[in-house]
mmCIF file of the N, C-alpha and C atoms, coordinates in Angstrom:
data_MODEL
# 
_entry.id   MODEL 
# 
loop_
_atom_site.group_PDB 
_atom_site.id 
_atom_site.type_symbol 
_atom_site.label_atom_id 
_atom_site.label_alt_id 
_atom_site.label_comp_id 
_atom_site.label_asym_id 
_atom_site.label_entity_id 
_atom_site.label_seq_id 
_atom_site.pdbx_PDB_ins_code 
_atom_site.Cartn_x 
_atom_site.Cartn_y 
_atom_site.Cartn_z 
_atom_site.occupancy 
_atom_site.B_iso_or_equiv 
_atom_site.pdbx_formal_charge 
_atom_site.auth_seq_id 
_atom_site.auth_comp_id 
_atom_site.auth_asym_id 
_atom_site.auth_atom_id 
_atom_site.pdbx_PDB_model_num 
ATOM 1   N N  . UNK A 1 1  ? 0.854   -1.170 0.000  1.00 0.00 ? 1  UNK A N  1 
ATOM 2   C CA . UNK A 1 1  ? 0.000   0.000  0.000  1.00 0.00 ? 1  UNK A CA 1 
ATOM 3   C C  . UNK A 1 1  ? 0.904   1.239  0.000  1.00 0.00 ? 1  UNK A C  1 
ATOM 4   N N  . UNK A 1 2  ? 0.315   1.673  -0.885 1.00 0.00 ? 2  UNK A N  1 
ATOM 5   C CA . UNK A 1 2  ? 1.205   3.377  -0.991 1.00 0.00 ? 2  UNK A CA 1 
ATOM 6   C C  . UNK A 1 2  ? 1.489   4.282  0.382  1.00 0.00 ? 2  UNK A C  1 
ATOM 7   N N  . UNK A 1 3  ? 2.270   5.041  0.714  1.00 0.00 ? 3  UNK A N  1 
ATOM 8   C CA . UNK A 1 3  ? 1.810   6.442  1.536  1.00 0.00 ? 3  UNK A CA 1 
ATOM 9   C C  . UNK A 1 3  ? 0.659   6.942  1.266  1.00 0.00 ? 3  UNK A C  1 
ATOM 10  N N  . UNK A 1 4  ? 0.324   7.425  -0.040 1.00 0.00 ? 4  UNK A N  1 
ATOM 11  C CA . UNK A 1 4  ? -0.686  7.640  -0.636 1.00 0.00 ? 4  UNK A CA 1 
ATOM 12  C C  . UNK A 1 4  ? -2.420  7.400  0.251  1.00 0.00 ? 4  UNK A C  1 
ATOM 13  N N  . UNK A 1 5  ? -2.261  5.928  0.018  1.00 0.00 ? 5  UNK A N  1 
ATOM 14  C CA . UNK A 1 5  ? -3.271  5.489  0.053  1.00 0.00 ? 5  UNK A CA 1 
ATOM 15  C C  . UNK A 1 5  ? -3.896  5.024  1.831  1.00 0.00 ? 5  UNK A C  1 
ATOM 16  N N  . UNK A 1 6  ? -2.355  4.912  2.357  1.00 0.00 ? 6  UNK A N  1 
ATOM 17  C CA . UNK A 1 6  ? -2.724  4.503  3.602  1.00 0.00 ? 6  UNK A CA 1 
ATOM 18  C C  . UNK A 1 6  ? -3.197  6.102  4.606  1.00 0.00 ? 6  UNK A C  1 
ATOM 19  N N  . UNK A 1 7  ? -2.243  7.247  3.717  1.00 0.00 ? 7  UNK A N  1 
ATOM 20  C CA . UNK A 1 7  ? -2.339  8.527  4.588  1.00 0.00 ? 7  UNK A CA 1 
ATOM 21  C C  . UNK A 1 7  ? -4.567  8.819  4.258  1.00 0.00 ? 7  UNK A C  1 
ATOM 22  N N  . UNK A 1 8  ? -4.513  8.689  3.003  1.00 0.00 ? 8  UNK A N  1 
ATOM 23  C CA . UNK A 1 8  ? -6.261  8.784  2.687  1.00 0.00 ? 8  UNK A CA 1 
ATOM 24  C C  . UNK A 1 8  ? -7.311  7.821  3.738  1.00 0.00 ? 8  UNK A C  1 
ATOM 25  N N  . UNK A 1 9  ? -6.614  6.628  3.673  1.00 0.00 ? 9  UNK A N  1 
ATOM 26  C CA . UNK A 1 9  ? -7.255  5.394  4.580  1.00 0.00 ? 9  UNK A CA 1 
ATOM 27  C C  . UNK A 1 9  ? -7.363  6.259  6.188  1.00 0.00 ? 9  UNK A C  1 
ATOM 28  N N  . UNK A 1 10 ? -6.316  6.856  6.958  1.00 0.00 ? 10 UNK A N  1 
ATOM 29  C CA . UNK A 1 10 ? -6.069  7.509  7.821  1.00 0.00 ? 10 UNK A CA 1 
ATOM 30  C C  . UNK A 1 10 ? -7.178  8.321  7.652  1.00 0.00 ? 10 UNK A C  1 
ATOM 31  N N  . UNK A 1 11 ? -6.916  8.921  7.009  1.00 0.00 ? 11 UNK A N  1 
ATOM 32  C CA . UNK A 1 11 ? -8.009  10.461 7.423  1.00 0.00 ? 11 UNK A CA 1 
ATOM 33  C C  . UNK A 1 11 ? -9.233  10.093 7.278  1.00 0.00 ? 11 UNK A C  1 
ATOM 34  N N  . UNK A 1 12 ? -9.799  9.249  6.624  1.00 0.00 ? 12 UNK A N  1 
ATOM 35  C CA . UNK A 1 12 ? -11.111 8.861  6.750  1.00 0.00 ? 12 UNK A CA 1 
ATOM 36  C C  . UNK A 1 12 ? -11.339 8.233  7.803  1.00 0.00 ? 12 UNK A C  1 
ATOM 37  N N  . UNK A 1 13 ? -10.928 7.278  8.225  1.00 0.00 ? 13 UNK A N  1 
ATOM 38  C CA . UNK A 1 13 ? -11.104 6.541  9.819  1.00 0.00 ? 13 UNK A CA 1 
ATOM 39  C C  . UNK A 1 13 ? -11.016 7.524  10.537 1.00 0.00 ? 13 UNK A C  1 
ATOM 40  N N  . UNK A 1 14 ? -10.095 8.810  11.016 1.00 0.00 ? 14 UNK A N  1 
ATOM 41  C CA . UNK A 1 14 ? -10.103 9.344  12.063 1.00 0.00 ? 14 UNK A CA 1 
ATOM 42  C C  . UNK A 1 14 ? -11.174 10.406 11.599 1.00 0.00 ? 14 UNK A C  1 
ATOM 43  N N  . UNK A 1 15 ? -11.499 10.426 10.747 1.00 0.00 ? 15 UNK A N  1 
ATOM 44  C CA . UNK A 1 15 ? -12.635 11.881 10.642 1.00 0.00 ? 15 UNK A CA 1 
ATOM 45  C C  . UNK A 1 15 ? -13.675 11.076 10.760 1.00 0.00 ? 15 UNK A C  1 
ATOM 46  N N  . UNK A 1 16 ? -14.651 10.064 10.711 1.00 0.00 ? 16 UNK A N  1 
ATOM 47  C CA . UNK A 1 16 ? -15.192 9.032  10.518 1.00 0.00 ? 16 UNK A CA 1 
ATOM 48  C C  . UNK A 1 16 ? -15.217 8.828  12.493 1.00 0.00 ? 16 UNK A C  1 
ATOM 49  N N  . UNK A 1 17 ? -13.906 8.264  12.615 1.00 0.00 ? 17 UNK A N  1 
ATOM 50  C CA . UNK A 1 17 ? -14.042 8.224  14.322 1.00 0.00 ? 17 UNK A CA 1 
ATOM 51  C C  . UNK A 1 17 ? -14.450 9.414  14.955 1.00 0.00 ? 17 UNK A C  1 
ATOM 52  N N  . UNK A 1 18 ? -14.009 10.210 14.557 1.00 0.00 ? 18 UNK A N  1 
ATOM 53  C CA . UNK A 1 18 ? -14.235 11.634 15.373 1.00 0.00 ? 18 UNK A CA 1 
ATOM 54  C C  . UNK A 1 18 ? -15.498 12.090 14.671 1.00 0.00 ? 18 UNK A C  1 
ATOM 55  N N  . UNK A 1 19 ? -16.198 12.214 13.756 1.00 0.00 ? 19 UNK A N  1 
ATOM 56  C CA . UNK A 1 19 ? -17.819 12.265 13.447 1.00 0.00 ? 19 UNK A CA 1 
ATOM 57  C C  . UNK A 1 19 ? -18.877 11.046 14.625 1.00 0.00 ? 19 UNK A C  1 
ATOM 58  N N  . UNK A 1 20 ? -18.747 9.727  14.806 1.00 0.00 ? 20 UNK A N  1 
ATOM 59  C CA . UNK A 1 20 ? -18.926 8.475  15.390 1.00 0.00 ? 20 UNK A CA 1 
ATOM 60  C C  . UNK A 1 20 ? -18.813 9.311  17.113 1.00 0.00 ? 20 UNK A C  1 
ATOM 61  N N  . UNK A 1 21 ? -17.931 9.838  17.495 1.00 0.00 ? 21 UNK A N  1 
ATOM 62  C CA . UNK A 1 21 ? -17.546 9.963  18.639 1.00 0.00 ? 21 UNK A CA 1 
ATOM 63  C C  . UNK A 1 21 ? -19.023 11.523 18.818 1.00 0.00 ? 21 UNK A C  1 
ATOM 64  N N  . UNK A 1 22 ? -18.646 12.231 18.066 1.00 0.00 ? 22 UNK A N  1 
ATOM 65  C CA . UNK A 1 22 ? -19.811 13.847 18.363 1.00 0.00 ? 22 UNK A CA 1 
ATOM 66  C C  . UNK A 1 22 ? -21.266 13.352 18.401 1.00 0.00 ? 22 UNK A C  1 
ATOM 67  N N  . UNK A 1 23 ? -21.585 11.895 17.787 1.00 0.00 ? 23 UNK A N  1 
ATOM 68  C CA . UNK A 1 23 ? -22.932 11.513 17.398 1.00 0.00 ? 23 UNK A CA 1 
ATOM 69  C C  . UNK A 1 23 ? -23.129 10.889 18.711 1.00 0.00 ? 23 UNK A C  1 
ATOM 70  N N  . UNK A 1 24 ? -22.314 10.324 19.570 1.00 0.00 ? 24 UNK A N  1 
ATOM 71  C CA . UNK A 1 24 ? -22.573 9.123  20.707 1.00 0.00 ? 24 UNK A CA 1 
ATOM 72  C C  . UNK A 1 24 ? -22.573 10.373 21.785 1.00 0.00 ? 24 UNK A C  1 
ATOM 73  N N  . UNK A 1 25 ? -21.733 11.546 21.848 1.00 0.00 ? 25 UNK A N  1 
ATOM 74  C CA . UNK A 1 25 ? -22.173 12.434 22.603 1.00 0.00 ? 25 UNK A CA 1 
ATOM 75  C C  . UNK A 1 25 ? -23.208 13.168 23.050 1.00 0.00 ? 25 UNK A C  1 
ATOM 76  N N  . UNK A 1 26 ? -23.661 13.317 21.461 1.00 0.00 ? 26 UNK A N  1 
ATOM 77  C CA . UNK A 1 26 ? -25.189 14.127 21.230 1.00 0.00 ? 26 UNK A CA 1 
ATOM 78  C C  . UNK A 1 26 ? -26.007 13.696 22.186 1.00 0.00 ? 26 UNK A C  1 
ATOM 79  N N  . UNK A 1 27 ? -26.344 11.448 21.632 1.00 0.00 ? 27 UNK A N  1 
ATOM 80  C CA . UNK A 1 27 ? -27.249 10.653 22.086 1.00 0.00 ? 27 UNK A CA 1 
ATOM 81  C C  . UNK A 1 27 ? -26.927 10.689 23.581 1.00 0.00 ? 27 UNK A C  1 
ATOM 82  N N  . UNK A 1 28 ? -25.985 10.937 24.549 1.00 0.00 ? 28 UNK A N  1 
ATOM 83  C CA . UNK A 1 28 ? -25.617 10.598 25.914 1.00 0.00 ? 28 UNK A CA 1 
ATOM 84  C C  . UNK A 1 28 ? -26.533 12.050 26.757 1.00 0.00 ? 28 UNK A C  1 
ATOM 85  N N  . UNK A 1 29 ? -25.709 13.069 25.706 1.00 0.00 ? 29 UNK A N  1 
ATOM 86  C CA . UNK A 1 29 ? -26.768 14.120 26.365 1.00 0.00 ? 29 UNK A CA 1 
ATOM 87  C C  . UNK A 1 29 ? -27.966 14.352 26.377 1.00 0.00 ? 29 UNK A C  1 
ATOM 88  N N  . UNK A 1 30 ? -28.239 14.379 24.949 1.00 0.00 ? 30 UNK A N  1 
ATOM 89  C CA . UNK A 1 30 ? -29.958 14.336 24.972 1.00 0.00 ? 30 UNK A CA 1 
ATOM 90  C C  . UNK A 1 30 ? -30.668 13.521 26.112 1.00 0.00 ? 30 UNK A C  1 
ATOM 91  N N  . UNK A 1 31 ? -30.602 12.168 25.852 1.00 0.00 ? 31 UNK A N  1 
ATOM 92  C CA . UNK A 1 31 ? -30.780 11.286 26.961 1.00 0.00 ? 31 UNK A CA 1 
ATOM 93  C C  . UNK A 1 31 ? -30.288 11.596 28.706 1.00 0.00 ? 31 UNK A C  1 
ATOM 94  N N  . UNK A 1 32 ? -29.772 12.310 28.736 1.00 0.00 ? 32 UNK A N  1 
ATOM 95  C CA . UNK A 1 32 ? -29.494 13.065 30.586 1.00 0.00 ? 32 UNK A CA 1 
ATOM 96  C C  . UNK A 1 32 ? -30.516 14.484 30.205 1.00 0.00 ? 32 UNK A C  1 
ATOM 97  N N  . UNK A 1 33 ? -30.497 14.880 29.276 1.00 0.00 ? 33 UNK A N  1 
ATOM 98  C CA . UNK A 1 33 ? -31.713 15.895 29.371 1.00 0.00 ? 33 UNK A CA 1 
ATOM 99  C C  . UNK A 1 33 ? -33.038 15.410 29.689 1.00 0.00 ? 33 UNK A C  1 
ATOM 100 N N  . UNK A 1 34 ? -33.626 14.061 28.878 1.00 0.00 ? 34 UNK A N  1 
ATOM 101 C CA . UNK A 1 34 ? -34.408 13.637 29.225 1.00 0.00 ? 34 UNK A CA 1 
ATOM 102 C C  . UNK A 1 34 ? -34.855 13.416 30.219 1.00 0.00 ? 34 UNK A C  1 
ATOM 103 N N  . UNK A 1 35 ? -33.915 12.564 31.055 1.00 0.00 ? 35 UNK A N  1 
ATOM 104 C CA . UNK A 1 35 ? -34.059 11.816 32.367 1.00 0.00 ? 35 UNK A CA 1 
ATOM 105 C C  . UNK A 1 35 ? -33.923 13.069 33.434 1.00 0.00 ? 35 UNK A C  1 
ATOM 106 N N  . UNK A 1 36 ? -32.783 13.796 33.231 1.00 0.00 ? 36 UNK A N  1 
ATOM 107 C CA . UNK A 1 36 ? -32.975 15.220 33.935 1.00 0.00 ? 36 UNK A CA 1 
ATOM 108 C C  . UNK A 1 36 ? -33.616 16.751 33.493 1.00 0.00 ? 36 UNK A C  1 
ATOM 109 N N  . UNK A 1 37 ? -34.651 17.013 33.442 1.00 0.00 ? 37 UNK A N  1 
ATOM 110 C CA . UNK A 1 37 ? -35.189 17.774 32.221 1.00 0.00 ? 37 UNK A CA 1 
ATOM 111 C C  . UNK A 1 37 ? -34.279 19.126 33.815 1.00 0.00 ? 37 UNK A C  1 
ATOM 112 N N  . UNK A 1 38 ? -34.337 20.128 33.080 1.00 0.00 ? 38 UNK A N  1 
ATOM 113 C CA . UNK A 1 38 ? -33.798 21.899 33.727 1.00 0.00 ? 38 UNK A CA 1 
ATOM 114 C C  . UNK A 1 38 ? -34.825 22.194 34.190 1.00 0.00 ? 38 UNK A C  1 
ATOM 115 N N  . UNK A 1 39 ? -35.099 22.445 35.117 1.00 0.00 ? 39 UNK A N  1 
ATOM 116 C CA . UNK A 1 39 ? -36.494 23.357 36.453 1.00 0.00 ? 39 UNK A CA 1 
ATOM 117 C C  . UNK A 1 39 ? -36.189 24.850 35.983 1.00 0.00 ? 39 UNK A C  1 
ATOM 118 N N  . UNK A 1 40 ? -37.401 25.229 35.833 1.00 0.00 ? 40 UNK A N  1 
ATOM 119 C CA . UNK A 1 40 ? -37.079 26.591 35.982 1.00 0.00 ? 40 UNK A CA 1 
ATOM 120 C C  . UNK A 1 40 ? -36.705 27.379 37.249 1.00 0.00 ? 40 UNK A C  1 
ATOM 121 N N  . UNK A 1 41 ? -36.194 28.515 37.182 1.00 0.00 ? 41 UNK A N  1 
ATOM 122 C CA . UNK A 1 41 ? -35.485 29.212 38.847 1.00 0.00 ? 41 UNK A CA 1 
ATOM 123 C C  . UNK A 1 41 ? -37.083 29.880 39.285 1.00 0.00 ? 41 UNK A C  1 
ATOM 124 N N  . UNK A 1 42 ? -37.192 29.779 40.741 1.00 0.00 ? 42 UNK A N  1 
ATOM 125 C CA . UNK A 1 42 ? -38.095 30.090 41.290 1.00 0.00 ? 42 UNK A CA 1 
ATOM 126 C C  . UNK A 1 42 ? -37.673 31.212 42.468 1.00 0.00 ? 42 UNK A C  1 
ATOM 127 N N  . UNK A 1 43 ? -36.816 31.902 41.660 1.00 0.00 ? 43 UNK A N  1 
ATOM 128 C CA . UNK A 1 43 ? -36.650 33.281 42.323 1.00 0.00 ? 43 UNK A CA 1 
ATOM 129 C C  . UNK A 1 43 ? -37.263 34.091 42.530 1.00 0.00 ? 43 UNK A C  1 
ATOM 130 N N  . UNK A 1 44 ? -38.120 34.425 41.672 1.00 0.00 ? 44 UNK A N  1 
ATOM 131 C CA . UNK A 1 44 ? -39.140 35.488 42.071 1.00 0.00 ? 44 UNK A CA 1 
ATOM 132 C C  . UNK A 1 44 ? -40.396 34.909 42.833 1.00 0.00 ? 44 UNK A C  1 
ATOM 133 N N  . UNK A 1 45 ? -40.560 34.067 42.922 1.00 0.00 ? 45 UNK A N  1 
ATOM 134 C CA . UNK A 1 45 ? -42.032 33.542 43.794 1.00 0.00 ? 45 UNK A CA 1 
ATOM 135 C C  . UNK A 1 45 ? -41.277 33.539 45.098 1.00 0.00 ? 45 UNK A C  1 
ATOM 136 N N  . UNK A 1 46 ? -39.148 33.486 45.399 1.00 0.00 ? 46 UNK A N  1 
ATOM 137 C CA . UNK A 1 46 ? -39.266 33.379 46.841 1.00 0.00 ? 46 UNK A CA 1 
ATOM 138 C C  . UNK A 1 46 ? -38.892 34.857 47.670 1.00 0.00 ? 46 UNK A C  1 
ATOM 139 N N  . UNK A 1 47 ? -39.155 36.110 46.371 1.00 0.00 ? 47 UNK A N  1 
ATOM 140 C CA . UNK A 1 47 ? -38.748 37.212 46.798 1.00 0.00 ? 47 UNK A CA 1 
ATOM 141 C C  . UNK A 1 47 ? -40.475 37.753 47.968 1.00 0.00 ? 47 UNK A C  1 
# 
């Protein structure tokens, strides 16, 4: 296999891994949003 071909092989796997990796993040957070949804602040009802 060339330089060529293995440096192309490279960059697709790691851009590929690192696309793979932002998508499993997304799904981890969304899913803790779910399960933990944000309260709104109840500051002014304790003024």
């Amino acid at each position: 296999m060339s330089n060529t071909v293995f440096g192309l092989t490279m960059l697709v796997v790691g851009m590929g891994g690192t696309l793979a990796t932002l998508f499993l993040i997304t799904i981890v957070i969304r899913a803790l949003r779910a399960l933990f949804p944000v309260r709104p602040d109840d500051k002014e009802e304790k003024k």
